[in-house]
C-alpha positions in Angstrom: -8.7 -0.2 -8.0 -10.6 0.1 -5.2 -9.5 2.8 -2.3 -11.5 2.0 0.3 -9.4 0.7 3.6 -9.8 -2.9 5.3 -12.5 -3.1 7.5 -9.7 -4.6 10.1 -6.5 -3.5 10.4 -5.0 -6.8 12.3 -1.5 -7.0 14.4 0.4 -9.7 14.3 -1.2 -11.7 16.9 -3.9 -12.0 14.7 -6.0 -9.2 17.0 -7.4 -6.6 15.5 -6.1 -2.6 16.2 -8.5 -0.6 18.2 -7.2 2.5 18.6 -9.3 5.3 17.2 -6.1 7.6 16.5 -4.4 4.4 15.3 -7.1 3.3 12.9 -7.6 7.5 11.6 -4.0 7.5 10.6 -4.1 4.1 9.4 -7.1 4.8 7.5 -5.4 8.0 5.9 -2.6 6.6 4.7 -4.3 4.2 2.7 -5.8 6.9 1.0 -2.9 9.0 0.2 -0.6 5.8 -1.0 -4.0 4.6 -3.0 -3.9 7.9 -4.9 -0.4 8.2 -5.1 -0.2 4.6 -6.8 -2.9 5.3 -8.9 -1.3 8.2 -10.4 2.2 6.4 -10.8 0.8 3.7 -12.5 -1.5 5.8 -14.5 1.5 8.3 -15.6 3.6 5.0 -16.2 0.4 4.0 -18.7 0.1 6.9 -20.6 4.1 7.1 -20.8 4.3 4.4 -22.8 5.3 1.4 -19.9 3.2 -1.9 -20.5 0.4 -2.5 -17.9 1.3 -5.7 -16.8 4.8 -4.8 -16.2 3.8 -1.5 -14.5 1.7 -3.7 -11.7 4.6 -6.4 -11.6 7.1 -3.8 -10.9 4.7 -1.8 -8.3 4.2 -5.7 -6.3 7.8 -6.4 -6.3 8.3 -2.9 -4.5 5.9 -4.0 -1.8 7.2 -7.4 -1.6 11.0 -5.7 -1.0 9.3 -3.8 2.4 10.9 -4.7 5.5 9.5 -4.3 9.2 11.0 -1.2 11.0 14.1 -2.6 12.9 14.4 -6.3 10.6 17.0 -4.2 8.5 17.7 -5.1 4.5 17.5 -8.2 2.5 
């Protein structure tokens, strides 16, 4: 898995973020939630859960996120 950030963090408008403090906390926690899912998943392994159902049940977590404000499915 690799840790390392996008090179563009993009807005919704398609335009890319250019704030410095913006893109440093951005940048940070990418790196915190990469380790933190690496270690879920890796406990989740060595636990006993099957692989494949490990990463399908981390992708339907992110697919259940929701914009700040757009409420709950």
């Amino acid at each position: 898995m690799s840790a390392a950030p996008p090179r563009r963090w993009l807005q919704p408008d398609g335009a890319p973020v250019s704030c410095r403090e913006k893109i440093r906390v951005l940048e940070e926690n990418w790196q915190e939630l990469a380790e933190t899912l690496r270690d879920a998943y890796e406990d989740a392994v060595l636990m006993g859960v099957d692989p494949a159902e490990m990463k399908r049940l981390l992708a339907e977590l992110v697919e259940g996120l929701t914009p700040p404000g757009a409420g709950t499915p």
